[in-house]
C-alpha positions as CSV (number, residue, x, y, z in Angstrom):
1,X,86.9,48.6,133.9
2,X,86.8,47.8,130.2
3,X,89.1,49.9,128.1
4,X,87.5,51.4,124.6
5,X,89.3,53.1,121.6
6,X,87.2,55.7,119.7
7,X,88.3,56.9,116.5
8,X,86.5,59.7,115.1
9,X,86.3,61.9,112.1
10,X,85.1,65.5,112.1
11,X,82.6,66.3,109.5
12,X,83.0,70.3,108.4
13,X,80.8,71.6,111.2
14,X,82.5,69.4,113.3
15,X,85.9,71.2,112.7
16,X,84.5,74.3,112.7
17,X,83.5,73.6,116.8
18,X,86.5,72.5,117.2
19,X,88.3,75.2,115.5
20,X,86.3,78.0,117.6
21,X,86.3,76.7,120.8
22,X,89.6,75.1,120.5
23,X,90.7,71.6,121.4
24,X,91.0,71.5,125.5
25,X,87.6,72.2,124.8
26,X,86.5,69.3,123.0
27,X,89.0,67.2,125.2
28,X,87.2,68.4,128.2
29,X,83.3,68.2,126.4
30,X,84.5,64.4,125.9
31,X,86.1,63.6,129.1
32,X,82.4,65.0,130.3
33,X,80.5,62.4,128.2
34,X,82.4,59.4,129.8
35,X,81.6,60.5,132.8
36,X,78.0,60.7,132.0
37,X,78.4,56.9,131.2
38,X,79.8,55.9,134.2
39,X,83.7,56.1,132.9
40,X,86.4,58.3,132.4
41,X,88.3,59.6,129.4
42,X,91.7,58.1,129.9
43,X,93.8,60.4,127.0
44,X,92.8,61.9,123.8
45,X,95.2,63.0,120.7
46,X,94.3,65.1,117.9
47,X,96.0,63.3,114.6
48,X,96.6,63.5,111.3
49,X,95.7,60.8,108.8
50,X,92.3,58.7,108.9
51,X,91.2,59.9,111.8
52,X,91.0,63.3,113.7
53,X,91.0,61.5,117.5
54,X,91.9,58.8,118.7
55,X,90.3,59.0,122.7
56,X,91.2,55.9,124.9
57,X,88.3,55.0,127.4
58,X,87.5,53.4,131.1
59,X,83.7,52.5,130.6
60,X,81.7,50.3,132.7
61,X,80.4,48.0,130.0
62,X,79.1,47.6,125.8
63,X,76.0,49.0,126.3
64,X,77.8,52.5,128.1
65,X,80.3,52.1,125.0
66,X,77.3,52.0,122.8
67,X,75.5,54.8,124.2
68,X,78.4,57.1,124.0
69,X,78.6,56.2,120.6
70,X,75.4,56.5,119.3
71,X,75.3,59.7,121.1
72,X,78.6,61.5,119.5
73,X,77.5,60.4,116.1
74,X,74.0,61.4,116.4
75,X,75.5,65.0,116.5
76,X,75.9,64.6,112.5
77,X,79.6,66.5,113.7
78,X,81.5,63.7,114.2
79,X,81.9,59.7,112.7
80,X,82.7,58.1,115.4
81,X,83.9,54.1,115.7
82,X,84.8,52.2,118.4
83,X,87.5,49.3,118.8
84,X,87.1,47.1,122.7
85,X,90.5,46.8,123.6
86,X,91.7,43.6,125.7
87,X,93.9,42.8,127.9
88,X,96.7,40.4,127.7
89,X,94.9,38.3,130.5
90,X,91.8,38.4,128.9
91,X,93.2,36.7,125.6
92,X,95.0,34.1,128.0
93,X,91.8,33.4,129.7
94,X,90.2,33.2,126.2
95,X,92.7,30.9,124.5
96,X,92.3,28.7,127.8
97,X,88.3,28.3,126.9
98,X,87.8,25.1,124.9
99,X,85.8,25.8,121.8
100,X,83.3,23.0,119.6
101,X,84.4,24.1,116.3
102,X,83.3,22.4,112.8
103,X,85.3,24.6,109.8
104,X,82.6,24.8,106.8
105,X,83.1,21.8,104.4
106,X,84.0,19.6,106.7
């Protein structure tokens, strides 16, 4: 199953959820939401920095990616991005696929 990387940023209301039910809540009200797509919630860290979370993802496809997404940012609690992850066999497949490239200006 593909793997995902959501990043996410808590707005104020958002931290205030997070602050009164606590964060195994919001770990487990994630882990949920995967499911509800078809894939699982593989781990999920609390940081400091750029970013709040950083939850890693099993989901079936994009468009399960996508809908979790547009879901959790919909809320208006969370910004929410998300990075498809490869594998190191999927980049040897790619760089085995022969590509018609022109560069511009030439």
């Amino acid at each position: 199953m593909p793997k995902f990387l959501i990043t996410a940023t808590y707005t104020h209301q958002g931290l205030e959820g997070v602050r009164s039910k606590g964060g195994v809540s919001r770990r487990d009200a994630i882990a949920q939401a995967a499911e509800s797509v078809g894939g699982t919630l593989e781990t999920l860290y609390f940081a400091f920095g750029e970013h709040d979370v950083y939850a890693l993802f099993d989901l079936p496809d994009n468009e399960a990616a996508t809908a979790l997404i547009l879901a959790v940012n919909a809320t208006g609690a969370v910004k929410a991005s998300t990075v498809v992850l490869l594998t190191p066999e999927e980049v040897d497949a790619a760089i085995a696929r022969s590509v018609s490239y022109r560069a511009p200006g030439t």
